[in-house]
C-alpha positions in Angstrom: 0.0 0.0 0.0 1.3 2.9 -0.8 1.0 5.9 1.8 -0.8 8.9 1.0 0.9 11.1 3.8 4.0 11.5 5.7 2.1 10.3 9.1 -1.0 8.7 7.9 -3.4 8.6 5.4 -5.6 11.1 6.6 -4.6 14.5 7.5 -3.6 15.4 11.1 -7.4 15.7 13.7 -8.1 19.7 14.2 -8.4 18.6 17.6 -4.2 17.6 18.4 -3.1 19.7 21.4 0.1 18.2 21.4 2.1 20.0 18.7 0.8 22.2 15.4 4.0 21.3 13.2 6.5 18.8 12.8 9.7 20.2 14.7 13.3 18.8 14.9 15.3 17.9 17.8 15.2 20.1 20.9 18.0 20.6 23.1 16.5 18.5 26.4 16.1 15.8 23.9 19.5 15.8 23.0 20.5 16.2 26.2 22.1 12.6 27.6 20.2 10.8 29.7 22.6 10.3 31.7 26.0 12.3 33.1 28.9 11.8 30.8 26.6 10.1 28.0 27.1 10.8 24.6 25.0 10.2 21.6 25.7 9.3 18.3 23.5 9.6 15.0 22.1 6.8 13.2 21.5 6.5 9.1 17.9 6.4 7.9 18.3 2.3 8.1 18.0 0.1 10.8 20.2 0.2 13.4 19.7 -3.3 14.4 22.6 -5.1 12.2 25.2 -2.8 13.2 23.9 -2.2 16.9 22.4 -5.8 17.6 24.5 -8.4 19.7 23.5 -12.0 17.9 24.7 -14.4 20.6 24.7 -17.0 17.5 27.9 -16.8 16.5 29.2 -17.1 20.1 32.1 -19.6 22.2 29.1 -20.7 24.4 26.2 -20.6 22.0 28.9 -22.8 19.4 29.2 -25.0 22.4 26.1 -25.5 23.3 25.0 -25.7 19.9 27.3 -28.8 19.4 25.5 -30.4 22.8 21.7 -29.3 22.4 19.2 -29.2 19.6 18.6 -25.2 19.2 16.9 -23.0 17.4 17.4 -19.6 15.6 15.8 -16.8 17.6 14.0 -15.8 14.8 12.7 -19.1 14.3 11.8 -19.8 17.7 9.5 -16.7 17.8 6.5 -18.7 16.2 7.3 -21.6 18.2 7.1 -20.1 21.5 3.8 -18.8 23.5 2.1 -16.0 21.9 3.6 -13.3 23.9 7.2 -13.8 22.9 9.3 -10.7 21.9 13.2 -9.7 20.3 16.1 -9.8 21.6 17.1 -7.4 23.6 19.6 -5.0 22.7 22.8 -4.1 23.8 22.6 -1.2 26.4 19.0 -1.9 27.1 17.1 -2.4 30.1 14.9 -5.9 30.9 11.3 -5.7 30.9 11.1 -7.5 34.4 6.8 -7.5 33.9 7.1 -8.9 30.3 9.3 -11.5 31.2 7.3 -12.4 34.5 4.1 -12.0 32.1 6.1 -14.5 29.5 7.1 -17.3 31.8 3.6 -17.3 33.1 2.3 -18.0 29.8 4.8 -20.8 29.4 4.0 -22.3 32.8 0.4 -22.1 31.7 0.7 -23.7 28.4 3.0 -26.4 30.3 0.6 -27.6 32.6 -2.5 -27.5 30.3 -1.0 -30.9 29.3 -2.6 -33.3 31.8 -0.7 -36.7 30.1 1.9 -38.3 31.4 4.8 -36.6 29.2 2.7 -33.6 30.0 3.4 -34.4 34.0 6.9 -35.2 33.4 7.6 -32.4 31.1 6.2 -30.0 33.9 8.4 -31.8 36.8 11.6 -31.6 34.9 10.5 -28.1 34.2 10.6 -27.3 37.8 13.8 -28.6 38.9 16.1 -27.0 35.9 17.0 -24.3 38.6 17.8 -26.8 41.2 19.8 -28.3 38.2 21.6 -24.8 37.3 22.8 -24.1 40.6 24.1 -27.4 41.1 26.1 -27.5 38.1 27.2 -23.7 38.5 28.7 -24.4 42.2 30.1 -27.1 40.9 32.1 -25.6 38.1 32.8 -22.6 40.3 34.4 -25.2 42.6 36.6 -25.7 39.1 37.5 -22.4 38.4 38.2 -21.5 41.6 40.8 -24.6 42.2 42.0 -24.1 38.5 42.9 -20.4 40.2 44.0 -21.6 43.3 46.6 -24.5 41.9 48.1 -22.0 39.3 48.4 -18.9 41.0 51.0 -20.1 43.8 53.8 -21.4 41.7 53.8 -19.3 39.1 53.7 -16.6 42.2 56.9 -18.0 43.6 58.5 -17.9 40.1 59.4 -14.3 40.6 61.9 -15.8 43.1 63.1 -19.0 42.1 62.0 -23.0 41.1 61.6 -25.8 42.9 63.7 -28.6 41.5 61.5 -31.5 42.2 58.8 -29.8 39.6 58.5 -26.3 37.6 54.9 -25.9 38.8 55.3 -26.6 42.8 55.1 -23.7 44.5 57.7 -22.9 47.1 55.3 -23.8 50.0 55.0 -27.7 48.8 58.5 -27.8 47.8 59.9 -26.9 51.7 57.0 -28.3 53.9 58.8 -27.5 57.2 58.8 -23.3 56.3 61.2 -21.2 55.0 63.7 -21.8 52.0 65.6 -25.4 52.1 67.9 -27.0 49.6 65.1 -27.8 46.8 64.3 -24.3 46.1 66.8 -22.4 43.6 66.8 -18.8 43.7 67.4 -17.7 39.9 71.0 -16.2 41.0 72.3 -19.9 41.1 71.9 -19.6 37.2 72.2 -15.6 36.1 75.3 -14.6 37.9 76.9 -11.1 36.6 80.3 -10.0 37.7 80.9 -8.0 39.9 77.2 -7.9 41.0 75.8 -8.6 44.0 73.2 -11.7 44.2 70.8 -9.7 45.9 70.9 -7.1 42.9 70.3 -9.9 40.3 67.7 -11.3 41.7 66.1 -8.1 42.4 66.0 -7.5 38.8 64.8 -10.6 38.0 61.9 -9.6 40.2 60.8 -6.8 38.9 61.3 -8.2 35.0 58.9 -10.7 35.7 56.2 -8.4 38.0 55.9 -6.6 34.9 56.2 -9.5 32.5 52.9 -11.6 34.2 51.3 -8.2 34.5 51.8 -7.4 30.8 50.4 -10.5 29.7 47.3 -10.2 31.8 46.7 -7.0 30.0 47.4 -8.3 27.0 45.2 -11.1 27.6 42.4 -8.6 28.6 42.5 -6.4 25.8 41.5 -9.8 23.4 38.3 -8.9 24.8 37.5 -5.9 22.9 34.3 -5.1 21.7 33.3 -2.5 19.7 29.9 -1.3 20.0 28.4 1.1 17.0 25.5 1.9 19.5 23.5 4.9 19.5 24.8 6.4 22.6 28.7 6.5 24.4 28.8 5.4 27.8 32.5 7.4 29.3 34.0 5.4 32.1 36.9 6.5 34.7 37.4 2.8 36.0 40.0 0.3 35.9 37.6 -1.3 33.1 40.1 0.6 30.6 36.7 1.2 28.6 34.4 3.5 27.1 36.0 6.6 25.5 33.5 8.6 24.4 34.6 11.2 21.6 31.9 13.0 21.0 32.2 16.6 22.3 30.4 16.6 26.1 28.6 19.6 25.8 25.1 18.5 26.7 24.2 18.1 22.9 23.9 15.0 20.4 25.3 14.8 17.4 22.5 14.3 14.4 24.6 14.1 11.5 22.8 10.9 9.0 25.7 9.0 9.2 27.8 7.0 12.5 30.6 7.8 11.3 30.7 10.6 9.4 31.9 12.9 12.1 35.6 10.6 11.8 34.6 9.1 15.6 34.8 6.4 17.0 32.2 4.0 18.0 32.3 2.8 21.5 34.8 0.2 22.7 35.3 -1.6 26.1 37.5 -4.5 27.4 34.7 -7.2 28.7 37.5 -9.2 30.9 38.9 -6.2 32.7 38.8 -5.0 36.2 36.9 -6.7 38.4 33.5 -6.9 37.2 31.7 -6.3 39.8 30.2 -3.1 38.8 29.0 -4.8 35.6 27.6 -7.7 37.5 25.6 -5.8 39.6 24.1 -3.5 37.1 23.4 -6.6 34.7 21.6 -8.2 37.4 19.1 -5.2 38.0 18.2 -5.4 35.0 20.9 -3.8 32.5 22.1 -5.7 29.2 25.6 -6.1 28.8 26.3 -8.1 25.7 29.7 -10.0 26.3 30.5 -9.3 29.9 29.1 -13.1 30.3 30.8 -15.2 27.6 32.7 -18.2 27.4 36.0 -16.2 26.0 35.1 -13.1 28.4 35.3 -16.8 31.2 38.9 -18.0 29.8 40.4 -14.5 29.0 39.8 -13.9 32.8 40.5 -16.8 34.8 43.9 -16.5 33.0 44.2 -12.9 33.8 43.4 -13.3 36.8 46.1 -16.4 37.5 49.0 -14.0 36.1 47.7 -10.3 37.9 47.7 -12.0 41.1 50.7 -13.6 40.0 52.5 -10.7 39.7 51.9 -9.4 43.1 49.8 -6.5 42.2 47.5 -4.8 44.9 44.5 -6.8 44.0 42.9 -10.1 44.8 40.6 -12.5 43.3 37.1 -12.1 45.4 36.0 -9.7 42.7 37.0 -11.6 39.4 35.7 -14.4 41.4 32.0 -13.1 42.0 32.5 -12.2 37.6 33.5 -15.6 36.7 30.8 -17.0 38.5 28.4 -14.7 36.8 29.7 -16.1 33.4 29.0 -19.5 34.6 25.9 -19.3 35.3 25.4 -17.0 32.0 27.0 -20.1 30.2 25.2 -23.0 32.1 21.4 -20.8 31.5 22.0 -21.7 27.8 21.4 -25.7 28.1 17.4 -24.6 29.3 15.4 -22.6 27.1 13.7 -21.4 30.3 16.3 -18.9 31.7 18.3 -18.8 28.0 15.1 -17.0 26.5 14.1 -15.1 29.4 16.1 -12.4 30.8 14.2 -12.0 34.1 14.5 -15.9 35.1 18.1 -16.1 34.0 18.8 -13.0 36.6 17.9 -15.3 39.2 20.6 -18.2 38.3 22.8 -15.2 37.8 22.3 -13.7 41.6 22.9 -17.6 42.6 26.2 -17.9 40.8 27.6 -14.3 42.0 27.0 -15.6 45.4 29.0 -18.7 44.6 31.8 -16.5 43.7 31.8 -15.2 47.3 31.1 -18.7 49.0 34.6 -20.2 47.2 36.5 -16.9 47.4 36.2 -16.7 51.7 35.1 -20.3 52.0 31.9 -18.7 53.5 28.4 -20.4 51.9 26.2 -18.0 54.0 28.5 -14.6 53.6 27.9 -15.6 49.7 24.2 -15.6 50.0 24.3 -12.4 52.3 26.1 -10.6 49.6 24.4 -11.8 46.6 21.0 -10.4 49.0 22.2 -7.2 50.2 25.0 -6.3 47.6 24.1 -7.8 44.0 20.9 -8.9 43.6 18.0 -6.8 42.3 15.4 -9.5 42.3 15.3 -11.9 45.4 12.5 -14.1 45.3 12.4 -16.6 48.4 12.7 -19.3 45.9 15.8 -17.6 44.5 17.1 -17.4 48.9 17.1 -21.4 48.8 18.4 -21.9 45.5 21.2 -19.4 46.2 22.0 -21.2 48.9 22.1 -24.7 47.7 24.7 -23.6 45.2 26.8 -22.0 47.7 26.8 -25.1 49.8 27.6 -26.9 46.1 30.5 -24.8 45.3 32.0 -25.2 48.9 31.6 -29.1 49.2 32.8 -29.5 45.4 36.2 -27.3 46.4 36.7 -29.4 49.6 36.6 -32.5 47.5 39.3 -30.7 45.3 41.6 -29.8 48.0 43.0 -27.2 46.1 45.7 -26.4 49.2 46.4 -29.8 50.1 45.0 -29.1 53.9 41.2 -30.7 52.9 40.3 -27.1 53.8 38.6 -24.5 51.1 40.7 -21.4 52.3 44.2 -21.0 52.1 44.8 -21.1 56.1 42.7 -21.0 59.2 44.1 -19.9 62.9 43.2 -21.4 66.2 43.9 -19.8 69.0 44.5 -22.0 72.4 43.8 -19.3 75.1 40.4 -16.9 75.2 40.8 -13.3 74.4 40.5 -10.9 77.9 38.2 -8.2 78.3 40.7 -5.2 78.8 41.4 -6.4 74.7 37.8 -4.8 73.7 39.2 -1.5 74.1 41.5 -2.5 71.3 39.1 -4.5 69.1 37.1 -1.3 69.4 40.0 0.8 68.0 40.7 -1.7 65.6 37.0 -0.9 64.3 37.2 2.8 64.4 40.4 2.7 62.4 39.5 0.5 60.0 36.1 2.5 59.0 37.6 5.6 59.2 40.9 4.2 56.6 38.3 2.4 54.5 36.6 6.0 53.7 40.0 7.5 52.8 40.5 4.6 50.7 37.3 5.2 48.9 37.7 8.7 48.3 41.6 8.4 47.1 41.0 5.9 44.6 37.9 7.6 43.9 40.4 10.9 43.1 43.3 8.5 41.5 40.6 7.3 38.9 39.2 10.7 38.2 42.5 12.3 37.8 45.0 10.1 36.3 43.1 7.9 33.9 41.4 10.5 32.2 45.2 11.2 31.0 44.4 10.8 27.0 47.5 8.6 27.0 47.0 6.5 29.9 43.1 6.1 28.3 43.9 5.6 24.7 46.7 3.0 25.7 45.7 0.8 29.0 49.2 -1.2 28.6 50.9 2.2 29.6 49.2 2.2 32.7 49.7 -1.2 33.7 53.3 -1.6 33.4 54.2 1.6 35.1 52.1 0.4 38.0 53.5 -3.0 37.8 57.5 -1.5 37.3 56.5 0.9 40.5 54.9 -2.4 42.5 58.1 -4.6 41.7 60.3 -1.5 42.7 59.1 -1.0 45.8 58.0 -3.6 47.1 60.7 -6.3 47.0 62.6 -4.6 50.0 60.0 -5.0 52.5 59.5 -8.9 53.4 55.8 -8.3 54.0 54.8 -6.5 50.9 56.8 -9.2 48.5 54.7 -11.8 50.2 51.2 -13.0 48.9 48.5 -11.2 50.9 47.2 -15.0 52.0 50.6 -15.6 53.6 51.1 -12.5 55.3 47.6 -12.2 56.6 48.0 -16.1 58.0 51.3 -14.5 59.8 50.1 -11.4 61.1 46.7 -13.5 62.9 48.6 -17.0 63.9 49.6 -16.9 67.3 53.3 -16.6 68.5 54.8 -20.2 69.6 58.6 -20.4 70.8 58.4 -23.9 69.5 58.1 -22.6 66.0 60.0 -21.1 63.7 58.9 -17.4 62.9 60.2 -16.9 59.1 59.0 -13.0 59.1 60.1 -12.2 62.0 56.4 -10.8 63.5 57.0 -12.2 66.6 60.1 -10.9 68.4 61.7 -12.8 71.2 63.2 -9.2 73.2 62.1 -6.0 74.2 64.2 -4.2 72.0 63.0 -5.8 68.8 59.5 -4.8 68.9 59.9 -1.1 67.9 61.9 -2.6 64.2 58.5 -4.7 63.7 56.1 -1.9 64.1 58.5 0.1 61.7 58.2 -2.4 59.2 54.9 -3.3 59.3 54.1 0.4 59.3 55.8 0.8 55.7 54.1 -2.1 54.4 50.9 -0.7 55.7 51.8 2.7 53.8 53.2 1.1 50.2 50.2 -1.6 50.5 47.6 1.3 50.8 49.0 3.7 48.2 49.6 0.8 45.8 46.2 -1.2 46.3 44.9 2.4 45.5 46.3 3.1 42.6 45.7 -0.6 41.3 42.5 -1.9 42.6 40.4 1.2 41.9 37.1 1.6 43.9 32.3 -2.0 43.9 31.9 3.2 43.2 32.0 2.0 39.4 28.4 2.1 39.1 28.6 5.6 39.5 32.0 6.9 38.1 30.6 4.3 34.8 27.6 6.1 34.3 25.3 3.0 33.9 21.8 3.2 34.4 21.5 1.7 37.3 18.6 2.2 39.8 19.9 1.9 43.6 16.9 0.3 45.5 19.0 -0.1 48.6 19.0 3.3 48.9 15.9 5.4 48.3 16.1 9.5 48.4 13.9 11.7 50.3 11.4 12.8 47.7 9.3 16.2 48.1 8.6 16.5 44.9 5.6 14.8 42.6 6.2 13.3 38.7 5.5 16.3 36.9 9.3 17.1 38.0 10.9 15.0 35.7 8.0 14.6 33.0 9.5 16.2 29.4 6.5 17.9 27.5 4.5 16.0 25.0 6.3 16.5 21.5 4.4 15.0 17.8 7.4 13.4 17.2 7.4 11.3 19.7 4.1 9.9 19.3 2.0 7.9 17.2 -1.2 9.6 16.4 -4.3 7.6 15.1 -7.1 9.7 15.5 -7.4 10.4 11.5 -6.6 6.8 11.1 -5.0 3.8 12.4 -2.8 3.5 9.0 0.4 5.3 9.7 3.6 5.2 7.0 6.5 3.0 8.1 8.6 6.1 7.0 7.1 8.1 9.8 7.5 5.3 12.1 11.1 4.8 11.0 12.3 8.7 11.5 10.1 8.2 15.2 12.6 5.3 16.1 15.4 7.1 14.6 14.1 10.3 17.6 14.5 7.7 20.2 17.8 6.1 19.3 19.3 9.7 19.2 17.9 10.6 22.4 19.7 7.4 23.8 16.4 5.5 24.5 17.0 2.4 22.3 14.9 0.5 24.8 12.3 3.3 25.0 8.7 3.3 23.4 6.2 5.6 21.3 2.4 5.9 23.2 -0.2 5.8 20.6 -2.9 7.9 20.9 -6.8 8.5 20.0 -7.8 11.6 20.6 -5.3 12.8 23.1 -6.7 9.3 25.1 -3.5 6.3 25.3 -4.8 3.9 23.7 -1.4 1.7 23.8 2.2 1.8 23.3 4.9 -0.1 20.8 8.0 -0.5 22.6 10.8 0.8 20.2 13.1 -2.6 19.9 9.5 -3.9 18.6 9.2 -1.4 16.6 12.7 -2.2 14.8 11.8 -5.7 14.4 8.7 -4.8 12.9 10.0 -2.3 10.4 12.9 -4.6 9.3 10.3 -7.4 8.4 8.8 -5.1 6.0 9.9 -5.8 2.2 8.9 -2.1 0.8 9.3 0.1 4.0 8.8 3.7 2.2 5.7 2.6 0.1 3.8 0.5 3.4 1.0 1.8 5.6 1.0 -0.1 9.0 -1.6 -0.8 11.1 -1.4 0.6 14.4 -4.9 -0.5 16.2 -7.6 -3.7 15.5 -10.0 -3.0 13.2 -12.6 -5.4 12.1 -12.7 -6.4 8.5 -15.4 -8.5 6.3 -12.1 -10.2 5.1 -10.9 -11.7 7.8 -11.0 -15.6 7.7 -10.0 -18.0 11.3 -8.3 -20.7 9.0 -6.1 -18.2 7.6 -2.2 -18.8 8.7 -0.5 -16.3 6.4 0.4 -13.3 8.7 0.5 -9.5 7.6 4.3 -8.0 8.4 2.3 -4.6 7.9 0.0 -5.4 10.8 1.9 -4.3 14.2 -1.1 -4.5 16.1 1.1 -8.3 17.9 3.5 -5.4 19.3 2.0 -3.4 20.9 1.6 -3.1 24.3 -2.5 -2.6 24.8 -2.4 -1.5 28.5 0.7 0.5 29.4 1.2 1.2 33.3 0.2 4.6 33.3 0.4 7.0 36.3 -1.2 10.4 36.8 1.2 13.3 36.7 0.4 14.5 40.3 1.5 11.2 41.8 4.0 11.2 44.3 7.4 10.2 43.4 8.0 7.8 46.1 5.2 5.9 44.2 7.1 6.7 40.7 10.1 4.6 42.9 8.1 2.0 43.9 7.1 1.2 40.3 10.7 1.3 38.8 11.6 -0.3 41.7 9.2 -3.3 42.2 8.5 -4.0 39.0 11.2 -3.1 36.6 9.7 -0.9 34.6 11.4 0.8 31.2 9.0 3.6 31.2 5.9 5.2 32.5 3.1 6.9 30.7 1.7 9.7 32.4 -1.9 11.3 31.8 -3.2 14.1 33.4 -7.2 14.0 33.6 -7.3 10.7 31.7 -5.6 12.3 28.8 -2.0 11.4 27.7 0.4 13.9 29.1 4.1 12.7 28.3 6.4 9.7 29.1 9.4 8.9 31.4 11.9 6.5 31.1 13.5 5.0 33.5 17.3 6.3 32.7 15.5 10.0 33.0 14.6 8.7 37.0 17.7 7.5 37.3 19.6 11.0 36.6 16.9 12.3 38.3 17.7 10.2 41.7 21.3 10.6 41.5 21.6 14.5 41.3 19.0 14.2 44.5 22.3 11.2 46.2 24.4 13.9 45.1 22.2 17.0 46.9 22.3 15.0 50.3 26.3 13.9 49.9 25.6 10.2 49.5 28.0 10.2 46.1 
């Protein structure tokens, strides 16, 4: 059909309020949703092949493709319930009530079977969860040994080799403590003249801290991905990622082509840092395309074995909770269940982060405590118990391993023979004080490190710079104090064990005289001091979320609101709706240059409300709307319809669809809220039920629309107003 205006094929109803001509961009709609958030402009085709993540041609999706019978997403769409939708897009949020809305269909359709494959079908069904967590504890049990095993020998390389094997680590090779005759120090074979031992193997030392640290960056940086999205995300994180260059001046660029303005599009390293950030915001909700994968899993387990390796300030309870998350990301794909709904496969994913936790401290309920209080977005009481269960999975699977040879699942545990007296609270108390108040400074010094010196365009544009200056600065300093050249495991077993005249005291923490107590202070003092500064400069600070910019709604934390939703409502603009009341026919053109409005206002997971007569009548949520327009064969020369209309045509045995009819996608009753309602109710919504947007009406007449990144700015310049960031 051929359209017979640019909006429909009737003119425009005398009655619109909304707007009298068709205007271009304003500023506020160019403005980024969200601090530091660029956006970039999109040609007058689809986005969705140059923006679109396909998980198809995938490690894990090969994998399990190899394993499993599967079928193309686009194929699978007529096979699943009625309700199905895309994929969603990188950089969009879930659609918690259309997934919950989904699996309730499913469950429905599954137990309308009343045969005995029905009953069996519907049992299985119900224990794929139980199933998931099992087998995620149990290959974080893997990872964790696989970690465990190769990260002390290659450790104790920087100092020597054991000569009854290459990969014991000095610990196993002298049992009794301490260096004995089957550890060789790399002197015995690199001797200079006229150089002291102590020089050689100092250099030695430092080569090969900035040799493992290299390669762990090197590693990390396989895991590029470029995103051509319609928006830049800017980070200031050790994630090396996300340099936006587009100019920040509030404004988005709208020139017709990506890439016409010579930019960049958006890249970030998937395997860096320690992932934590991006775990949590995935699991409230965020898509991340890659952070989850099988080669994001390799690249940093390996990583991970060499920067600890290397004796950099960092440890391996954050990768940890990040390779569990790709676990379970992995593991979701052998069940179409949680591989084909995002909201169900957030709850294997809050179970496997707290996996992470359970094998890292060898704690099953600190795992599940964090995963509840720290991580998890959505924390149904079914959800507590499975959580649980694959905590107690991971922990019992890493005893069985033994990965320290001591049947225990941390690297050391202290007993102390005598009680502790009370005139000690006083200390513990101080103890306390001290550590919350050095924790803050912490925070806010790496919080002022990563603002500062990695927005350096060098140190940004070229990560590897960073690393080995950091690395060639740790080596330096830190091979000339015995308890910063130590592993952190070692020196923390010393520090707590007990002093016993019977045993041998290789670091010297627990002196025998009077006089020898002052030189231990002094030392540990230093190490205290070039730990601190170097952990800070290293580490960086599970205040990613913020400094990254990502959309992520805090519900642990809710604002005092005095305000109502008109605050943050943007006025109603013709662009940014679909008007039928002339007609429900309405040009794909006109619905193409809507979408195109969205994607350059950053809302590629937004929607357009449709409207009769200033009444919503429903709403097409704008990764719909892509798929819809792409399906069309002659997009400029199609009317599409936009509402149900009854026809004399229409036959019930017909099985030949209409891609022109996108009445399937849309959304009949959108939440809607009135614009005088409070905004603690506006945070209840987002909140509760993971909302992407509200419509608002005012009067029972349709008044504008938020999205949920616009409340999220909105709540964190009212965190910033109170201090809280």
């Amino acid at each position: 059909m051929a359209p017979n205006s640019a909006e429909s094929s009737a003119p425009a109803s005398p009655t619109h309020k909304f707007s009298r001509t068709h205007s271009t961009l304003s500023n506020d709609e160019r403005t980024p949703l969200l601090p530091s958030a660029g956006v970039r402009g999109s040609e007058s085709r689809s986005l969705r092949s140059a923006r679109h993540h396909s998980r198809a041609g995938s490690w894990g999706q090969r994998l399990v493709g190899a394993l499993t019978h599967r079928e193309s997403i686009v194929e699978s769409k007529s096979a699943l319930f009625s309700d199905d939708r895309v994929w969603y897009d990188q950089f969009t949020s879930t659609d918690w009530v259309h997934d919950s809305i989904a699996d309730a269909y499913r469950i429905k359709n599954l137990r309308s079977r009343k045969d005995l494959r029905g009953r069996i079908q519907s049992a299985f069904d119900g224990s794929q969860g139980w199933i998931l967590c099992a087998l995620v504890g149990c290959l974080m049990a893997m990872m964790a040994y696989i970690v465990d095993v190769s990260e002390a020998p290659v450790f104790d390389w920087k100092d020597g080799y054991c000569s009854k094997g290459f990969f014991i680590s000095e610990k196993r090779c002298c049992p009794g403590g301490g260096r004995c005759g089957d550890w060789k120090s790399w002197s015995n074979y690199v001797q200079v003249p006229h150089v002291p031992e102590t020089i050689v193997e100092f250099v030695i030392f430092v080569i090969l801290v900035v040799a493992f640290s290299t390669t762990a960056c090197l590693l990390t940086l396989t895991t590029k991905t470029v995103v051509p999205s319609t928006y830049h995300i800017s980070t200031l994180d050790e994630n090396l990622a996300a340099v936006s260059r587009q100019p920040n001046d509030g404004t988005a660029s709208l020139k017709s082509s990506p890439d016409a303005d010579g930019s960049e599009p958006m890249v970030y390293y998937s395997a860096a840092g320690s992932g934590v950030a991006e775990v949590r915001v995935i699991l409230s909700g965020f898509v991340l395309h890659g952070f989850l994968g099988v080669k994001t899993l390799v690249i940093k387990t390996l990583a991970l074995i060499l920067s600890v390796a290397s004796g950099l300030s960092l440890g391996k309870e954050g990768p940890f909770v990040h390779i569990a998350a790709c676990v379970g990301n992995i593991a979701c794909r052998l069940f179409s269940k949680y591989d084909r709904n995002d909201g169900k496969r957030r709850e294997i994913l809050s179970a496997a982060a707290a996996a992470g936790v359970a094998v890292a401290f060898g704690a099953p309920l600190g795992g599940v405590l964090f995963s509840l209080e720290e991580v998890a977005y959505f924390f149904p009481a079914k959800t507590l118990f499975r959580t649980f269960f694959c905590c107690i999975t991971a922990a019992l699977s890493l005893k069985f391993l033994n990965p320290y040879g001591t049947n225990k699942i941390v690297i050391f545990e202290v007993r102390y023979l005598t009680d502790w007296s009370f005139f000690e609270l006083a200390g513990f108390i101080v103890v306390g004080l001290l550590g919350g108040a050095i924790g803050a400074i912490f925070i806010k010094a790496s919080r002022a490190w990563a603002k500062s010196f990695r927005k350096i365009p060098v140190v940004k544009k070229w990560p590897l710079v960073e690393v080995m200056l950091v690395a060639l600065l740790t080596g330096l300093v830190s091979y000339w104090n015995p308890y910063t050249k130590v592993p952190v495991a070692k020196l923390l077993f010393n520090l707590a064990s007990p002093c016993d005249a019977e045993k041998s005291d290789g670091m010297g923490l627990c002196p025998t005289h009077i006089d020898e107590i002052f030189p231990v202070i002094l030392s540990l003092t230093i190490a205290f001091f070039i730990k601190g500064i170097l952990t800070i400069i290293t580490f960086g600070i599970d205040l990613l979320t913020n400094l990254n910019s990502y959309p992520f709604l805090n519900n642990k934390h809710k604002p005092i609101f005095t305000t109502d939703l008109a605050e943050i409502v943007p006025r109603v603009r013709r662009e940014r709706i679909i008007d039928i009341s002339s007609s429900p026919l309405v040009s794909a053109s006109s619905l193409r240059t809507k979408l195109e409005i969205l994607h350059r206002a950053g809302e590629v997971d937004g929607g357009l409300p449709i409207i009769r007569d200033d009444i919503l009548v429903g709403l097409i949520p704008a990764p719909d709307l892509e798929f819809a327009l792409d399906n069309l064969k002659n997009e400029p020369g199609t009317l599409c319809l936009m509402a149900k209309v009854l026809t004399l045509g229409d036959s019930d045995d017909e099985e030949s669809t209409d891609p022109s009819d996108f009445t399937p996608y849309i959304d009949p009753a959108p939440l809607a809220l009135d614009i005088h309602s409070p905004m603690d109710l506006v945070y209840e919504c987002f909140v509760k039920l993971g909302l992407r947007y509200v419509c608002v009406t005012r009067e029972g007449r349709f008044a504008g629309l938020t999205h949920k990144k616009t409340f999220v700015k909105y709540m964190r310049e009212l965190e910033e107003k109170e201090g809280h960031i």
